[in-house]
N, CA, C and O atoms as a GROMACS GRO file, in nm:
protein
  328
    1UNK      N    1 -10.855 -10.667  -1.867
    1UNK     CA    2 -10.972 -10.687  -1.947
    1UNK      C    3 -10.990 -10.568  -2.039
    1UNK      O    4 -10.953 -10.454  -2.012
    2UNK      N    5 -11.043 -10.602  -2.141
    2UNK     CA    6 -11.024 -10.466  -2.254
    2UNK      C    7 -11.186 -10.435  -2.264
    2UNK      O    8 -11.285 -10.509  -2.261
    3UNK      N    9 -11.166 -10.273  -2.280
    3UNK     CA   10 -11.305 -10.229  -2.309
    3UNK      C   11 -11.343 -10.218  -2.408
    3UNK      O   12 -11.444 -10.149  -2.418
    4UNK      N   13 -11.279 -10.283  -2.545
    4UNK     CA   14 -11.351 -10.270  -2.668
    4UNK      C   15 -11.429 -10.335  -2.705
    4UNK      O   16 -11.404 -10.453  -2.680
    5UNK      N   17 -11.542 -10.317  -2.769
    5UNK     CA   18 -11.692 -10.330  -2.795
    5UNK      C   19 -11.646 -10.400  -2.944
    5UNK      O   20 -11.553 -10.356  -3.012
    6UNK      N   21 -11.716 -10.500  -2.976
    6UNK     CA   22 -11.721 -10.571  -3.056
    6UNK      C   23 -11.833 -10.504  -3.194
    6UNK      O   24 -11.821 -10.492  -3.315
    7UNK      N   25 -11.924 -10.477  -3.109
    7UNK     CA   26 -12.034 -10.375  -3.182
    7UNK      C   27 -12.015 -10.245  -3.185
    7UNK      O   28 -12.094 -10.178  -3.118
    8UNK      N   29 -11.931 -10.189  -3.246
    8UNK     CA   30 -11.901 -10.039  -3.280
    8UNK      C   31 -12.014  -9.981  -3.385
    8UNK      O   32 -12.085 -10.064  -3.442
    9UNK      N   33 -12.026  -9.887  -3.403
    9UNK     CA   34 -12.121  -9.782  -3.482
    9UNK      C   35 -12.028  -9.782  -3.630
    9UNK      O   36 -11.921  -9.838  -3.654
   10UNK      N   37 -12.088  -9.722  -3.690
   10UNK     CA   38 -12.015  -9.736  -3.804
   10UNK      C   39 -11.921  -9.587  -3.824
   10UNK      O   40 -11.841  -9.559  -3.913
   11UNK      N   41 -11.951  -9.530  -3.741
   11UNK     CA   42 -11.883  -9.365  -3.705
   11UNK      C   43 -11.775  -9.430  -3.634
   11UNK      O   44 -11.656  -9.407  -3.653
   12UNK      N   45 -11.812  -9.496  -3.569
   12UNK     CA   46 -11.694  -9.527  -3.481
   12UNK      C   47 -11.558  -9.592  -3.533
   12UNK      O   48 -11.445  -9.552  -3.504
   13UNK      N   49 -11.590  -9.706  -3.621
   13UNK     CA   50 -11.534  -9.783  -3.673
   13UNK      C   51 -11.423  -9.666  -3.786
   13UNK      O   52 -11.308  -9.705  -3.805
   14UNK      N   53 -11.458  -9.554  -3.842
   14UNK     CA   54 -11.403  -9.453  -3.939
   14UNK      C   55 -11.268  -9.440  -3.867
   14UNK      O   56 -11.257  -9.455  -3.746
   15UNK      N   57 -11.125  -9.399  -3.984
   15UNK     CA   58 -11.007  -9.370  -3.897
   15UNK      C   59 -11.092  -9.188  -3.870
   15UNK      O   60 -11.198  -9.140  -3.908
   16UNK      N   61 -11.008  -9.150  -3.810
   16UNK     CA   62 -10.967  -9.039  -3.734
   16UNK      C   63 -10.951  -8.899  -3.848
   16UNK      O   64 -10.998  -8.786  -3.843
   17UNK      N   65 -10.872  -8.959  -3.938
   17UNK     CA   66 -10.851  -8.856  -4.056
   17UNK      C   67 -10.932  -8.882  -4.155
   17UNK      O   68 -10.937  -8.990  -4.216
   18UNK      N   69 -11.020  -8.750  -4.181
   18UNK     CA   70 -11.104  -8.794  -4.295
   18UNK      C   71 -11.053  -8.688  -4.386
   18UNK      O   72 -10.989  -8.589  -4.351
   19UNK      N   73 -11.098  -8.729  -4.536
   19UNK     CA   74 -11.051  -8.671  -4.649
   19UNK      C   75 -11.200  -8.606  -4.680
   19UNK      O   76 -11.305  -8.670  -4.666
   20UNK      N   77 -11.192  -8.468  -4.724
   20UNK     CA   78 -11.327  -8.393  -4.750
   20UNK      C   79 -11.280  -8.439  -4.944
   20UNK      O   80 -11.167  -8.462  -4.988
   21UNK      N   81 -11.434  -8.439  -5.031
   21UNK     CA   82 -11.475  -8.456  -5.132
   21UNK      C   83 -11.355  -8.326  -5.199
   21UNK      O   84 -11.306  -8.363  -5.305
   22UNK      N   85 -11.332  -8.259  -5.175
   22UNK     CA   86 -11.268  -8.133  -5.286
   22UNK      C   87 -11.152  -8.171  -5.271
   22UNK      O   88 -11.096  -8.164  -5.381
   23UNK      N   89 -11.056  -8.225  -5.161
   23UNK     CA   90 -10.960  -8.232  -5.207
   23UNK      C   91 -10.939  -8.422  -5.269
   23UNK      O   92 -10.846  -8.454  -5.343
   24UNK      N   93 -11.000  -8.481  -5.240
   24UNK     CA   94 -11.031  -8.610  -5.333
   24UNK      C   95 -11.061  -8.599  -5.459
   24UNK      O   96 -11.034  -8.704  -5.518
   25UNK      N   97 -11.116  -8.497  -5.543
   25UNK     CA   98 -11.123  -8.452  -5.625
   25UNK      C   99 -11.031  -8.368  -5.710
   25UNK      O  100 -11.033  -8.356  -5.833
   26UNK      N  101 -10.918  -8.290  -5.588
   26UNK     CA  102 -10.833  -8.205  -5.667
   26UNK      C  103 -10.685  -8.283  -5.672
   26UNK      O  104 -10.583  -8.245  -5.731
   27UNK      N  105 -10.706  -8.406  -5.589
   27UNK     CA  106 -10.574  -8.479  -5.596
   27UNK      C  107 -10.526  -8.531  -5.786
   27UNK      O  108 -10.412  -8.520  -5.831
   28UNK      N  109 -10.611  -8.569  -5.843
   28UNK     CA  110 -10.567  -8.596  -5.977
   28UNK      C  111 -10.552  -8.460  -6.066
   28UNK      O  112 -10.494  -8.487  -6.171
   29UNK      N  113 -10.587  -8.322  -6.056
   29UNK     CA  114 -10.551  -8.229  -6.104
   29UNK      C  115 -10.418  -8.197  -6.068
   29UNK      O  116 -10.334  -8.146  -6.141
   30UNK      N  117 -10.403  -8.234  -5.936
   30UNK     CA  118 -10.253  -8.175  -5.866
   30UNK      C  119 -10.116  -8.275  -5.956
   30UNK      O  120 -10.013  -8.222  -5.998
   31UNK      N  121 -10.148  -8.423  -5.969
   31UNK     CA  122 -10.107  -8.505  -6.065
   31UNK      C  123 -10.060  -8.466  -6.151
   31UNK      O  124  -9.941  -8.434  -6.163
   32UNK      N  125 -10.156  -8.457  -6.242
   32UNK     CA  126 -10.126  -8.386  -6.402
   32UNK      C  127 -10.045  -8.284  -6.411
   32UNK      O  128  -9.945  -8.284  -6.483
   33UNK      N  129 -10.106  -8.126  -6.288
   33UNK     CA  130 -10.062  -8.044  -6.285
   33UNK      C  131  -9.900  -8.010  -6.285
   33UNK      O  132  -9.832  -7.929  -6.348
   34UNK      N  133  -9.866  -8.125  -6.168
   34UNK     CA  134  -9.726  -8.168  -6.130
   34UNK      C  135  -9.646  -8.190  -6.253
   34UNK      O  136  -9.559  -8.104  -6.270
   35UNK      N  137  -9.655  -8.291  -6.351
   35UNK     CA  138  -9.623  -8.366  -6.414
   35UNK      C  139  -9.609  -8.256  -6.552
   35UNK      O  140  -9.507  -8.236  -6.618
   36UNK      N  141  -9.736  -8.199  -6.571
   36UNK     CA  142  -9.683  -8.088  -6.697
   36UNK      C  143  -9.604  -7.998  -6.704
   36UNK      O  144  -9.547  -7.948  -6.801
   37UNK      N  145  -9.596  -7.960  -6.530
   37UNK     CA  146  -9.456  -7.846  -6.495
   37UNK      C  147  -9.310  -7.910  -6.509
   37UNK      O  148  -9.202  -7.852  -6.513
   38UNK      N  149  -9.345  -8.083  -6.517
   38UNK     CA  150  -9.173  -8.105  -6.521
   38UNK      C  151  -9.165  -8.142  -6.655
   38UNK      O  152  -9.054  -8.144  -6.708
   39UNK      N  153  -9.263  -8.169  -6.716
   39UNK     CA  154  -9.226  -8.215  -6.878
   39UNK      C  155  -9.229  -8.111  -7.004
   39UNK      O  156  -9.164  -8.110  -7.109
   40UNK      N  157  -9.317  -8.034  -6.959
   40UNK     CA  158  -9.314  -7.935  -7.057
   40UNK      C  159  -9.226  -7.855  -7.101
   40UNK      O  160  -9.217  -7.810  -7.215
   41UNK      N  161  -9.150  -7.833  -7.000
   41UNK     CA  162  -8.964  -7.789  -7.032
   41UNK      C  163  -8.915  -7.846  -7.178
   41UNK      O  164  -8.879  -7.776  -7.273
   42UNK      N  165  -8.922  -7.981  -7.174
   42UNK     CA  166  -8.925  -8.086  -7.249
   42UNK      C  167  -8.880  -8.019  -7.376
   42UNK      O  168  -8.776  -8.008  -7.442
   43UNK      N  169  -9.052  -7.964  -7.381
   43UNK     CA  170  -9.081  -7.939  -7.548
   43UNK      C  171  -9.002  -7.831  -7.580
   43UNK      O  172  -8.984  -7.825  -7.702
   44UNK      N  173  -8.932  -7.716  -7.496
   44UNK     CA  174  -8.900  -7.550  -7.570
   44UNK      C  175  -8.782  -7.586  -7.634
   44UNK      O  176  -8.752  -7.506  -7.722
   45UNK      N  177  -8.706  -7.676  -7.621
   45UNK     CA  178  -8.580  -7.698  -7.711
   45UNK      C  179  -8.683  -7.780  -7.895
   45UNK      O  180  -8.672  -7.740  -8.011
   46UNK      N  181  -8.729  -7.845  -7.864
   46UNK     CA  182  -8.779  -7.912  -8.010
   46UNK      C  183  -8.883  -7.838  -8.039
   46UNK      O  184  -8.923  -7.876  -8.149
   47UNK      N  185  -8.953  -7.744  -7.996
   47UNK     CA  186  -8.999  -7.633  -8.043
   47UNK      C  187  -8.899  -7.514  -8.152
   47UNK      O  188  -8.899  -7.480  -8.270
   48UNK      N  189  -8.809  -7.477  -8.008
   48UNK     CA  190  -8.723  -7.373  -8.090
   48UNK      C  191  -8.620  -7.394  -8.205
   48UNK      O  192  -8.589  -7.311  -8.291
   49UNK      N  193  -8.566  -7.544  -8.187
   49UNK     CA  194  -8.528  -7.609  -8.338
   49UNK      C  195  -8.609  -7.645  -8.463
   49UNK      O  196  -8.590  -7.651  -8.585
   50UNK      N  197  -8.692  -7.664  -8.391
   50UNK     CA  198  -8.778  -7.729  -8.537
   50UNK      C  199  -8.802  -7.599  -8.679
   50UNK      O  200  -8.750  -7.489  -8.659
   51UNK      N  201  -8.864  -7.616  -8.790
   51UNK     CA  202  -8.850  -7.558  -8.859
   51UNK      C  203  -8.988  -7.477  -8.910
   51UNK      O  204  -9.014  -7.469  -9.030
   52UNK      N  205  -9.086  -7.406  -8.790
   52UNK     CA  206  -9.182  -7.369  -8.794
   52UNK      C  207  -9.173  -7.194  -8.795
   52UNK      O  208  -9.096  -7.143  -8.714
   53UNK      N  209  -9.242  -7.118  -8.875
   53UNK     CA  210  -9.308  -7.014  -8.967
   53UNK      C  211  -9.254  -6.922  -8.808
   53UNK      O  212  -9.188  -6.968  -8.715
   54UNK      N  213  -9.301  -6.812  -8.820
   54UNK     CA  214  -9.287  -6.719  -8.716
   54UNK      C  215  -9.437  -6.712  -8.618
   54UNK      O  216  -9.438  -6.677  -8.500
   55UNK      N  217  -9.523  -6.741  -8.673
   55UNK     CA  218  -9.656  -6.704  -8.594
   55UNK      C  219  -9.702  -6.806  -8.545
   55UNK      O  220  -9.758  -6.806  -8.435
   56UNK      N  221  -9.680  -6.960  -8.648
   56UNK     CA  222  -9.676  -7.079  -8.545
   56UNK      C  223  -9.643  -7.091  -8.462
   56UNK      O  224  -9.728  -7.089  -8.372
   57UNK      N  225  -9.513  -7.111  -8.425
   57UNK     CA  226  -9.394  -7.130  -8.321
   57UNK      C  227  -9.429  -7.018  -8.230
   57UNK      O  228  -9.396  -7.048  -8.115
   58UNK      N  229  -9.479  -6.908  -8.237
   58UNK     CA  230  -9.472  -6.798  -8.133
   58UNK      C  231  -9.660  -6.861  -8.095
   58UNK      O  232  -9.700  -6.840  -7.980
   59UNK      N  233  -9.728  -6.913  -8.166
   59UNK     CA  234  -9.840  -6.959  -8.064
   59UNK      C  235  -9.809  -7.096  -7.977
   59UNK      O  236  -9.851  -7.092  -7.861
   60UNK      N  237  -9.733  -7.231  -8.024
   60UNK     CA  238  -9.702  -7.319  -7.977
   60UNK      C  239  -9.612  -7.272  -7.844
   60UNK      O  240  -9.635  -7.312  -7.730
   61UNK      N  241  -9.526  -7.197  -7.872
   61UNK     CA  242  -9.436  -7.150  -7.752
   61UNK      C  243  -9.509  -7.069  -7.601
   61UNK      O  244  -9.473  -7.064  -7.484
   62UNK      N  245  -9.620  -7.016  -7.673
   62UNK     CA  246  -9.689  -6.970  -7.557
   62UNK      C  247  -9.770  -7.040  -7.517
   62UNK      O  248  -9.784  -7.016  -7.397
   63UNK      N  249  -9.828  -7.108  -7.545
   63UNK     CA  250  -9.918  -7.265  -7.531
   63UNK      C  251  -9.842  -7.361  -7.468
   63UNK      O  252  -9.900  -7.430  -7.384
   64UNK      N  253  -9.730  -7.381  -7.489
   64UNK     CA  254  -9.630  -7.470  -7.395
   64UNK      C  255  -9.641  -7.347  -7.261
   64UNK      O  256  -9.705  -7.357  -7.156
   65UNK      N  257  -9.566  -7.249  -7.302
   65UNK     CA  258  -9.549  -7.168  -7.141
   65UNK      C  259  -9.663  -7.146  -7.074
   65UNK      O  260  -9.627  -7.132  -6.956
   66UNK      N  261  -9.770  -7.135  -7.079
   66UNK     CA  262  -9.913  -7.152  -6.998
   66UNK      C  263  -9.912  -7.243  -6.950
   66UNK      O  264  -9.981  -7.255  -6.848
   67UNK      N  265  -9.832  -7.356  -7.001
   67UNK     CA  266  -9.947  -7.511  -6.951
   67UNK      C  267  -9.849  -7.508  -6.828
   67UNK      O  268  -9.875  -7.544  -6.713
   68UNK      N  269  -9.698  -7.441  -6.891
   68UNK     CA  270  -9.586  -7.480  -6.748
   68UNK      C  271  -9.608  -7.349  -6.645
   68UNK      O  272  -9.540  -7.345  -6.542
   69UNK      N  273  -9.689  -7.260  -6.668
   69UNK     CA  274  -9.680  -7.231  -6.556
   69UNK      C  275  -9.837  -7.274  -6.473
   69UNK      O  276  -9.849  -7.280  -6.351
   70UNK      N  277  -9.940  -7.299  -6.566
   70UNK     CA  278 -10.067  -7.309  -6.498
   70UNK      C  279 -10.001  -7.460  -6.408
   70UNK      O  280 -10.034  -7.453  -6.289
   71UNK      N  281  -9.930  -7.572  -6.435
   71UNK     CA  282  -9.871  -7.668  -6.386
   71UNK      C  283  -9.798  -7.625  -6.260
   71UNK      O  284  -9.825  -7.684  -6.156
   72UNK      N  285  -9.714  -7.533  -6.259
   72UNK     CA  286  -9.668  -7.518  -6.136
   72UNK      C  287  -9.699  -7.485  -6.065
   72UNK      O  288  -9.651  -7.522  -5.959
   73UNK      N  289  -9.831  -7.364  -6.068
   73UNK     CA  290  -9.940  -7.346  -5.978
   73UNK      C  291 -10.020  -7.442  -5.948
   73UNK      O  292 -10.089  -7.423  -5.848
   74UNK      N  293 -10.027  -7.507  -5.985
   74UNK     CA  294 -10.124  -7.615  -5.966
   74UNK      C  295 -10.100  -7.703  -5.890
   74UNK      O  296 -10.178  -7.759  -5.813
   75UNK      N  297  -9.928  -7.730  -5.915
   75UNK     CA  298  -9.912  -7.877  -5.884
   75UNK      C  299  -9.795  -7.848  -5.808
   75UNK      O  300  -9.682  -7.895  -5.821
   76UNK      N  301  -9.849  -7.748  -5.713
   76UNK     CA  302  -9.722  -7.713  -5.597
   76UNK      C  303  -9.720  -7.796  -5.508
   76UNK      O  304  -9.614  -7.855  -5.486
   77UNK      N  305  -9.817  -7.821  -5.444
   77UNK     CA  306  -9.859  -7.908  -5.334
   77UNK      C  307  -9.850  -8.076  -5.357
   77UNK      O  308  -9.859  -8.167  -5.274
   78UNK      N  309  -9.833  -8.080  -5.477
   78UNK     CA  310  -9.835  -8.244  -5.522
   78UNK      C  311  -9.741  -8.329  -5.410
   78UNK      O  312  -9.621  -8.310  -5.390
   79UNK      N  313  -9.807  -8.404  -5.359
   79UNK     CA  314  -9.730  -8.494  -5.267
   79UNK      C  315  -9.603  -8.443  -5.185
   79UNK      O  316  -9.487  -8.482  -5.171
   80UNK      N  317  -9.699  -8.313  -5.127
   80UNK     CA  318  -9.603  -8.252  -5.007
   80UNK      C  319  -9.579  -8.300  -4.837
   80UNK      O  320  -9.495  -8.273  -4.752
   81UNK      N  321  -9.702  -8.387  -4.843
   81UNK     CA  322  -9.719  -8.479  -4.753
   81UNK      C  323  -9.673  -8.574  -4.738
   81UNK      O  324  -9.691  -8.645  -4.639
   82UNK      N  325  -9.598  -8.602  -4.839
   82UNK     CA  326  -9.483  -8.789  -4.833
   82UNK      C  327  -9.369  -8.733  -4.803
   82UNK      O  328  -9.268  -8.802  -4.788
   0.00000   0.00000   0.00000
């Protein structure tokens, strides 16, 4: 005969693992984050070919390298759990 209750609580009924609000929240930063560290590579070759001035290209180039490294900090953890 089984002892489970048909009328559970609504606590009860919850799985076991709960997800707190911050990291439900930081899961789509970790996303992006992920995703700009592998693409942004991308750009430093059609950056460094293209045919842009000296002060352009040296702000675009550092503007790409921020985003790839704020990305890899970011998006270290991205689906380390699968």
């Amino acid at each position: 005969m089984s002892s489970v209750s048909p009328f559970q609580s609504p606590t009860e009924a919850l799985p076991e693992k709960s997800v707190d609000f911050r990291t439900l929240a930081f899961r789509p930063v970790q996303f992006l984050a992920f995703w700009t560290a592998v693409l942004a590579p991308l750009a430093y070759p059609a950056l460094l070919l293209s045919g842009l001035d000296g002060q352009t290209l040296l702000v675009l180039l550092t503007g790409v390298f921020l985003a790839n490294v704020l990305g890899l900090v970011l998006g270290r953890d991205y689906r380390a759990d699968a």
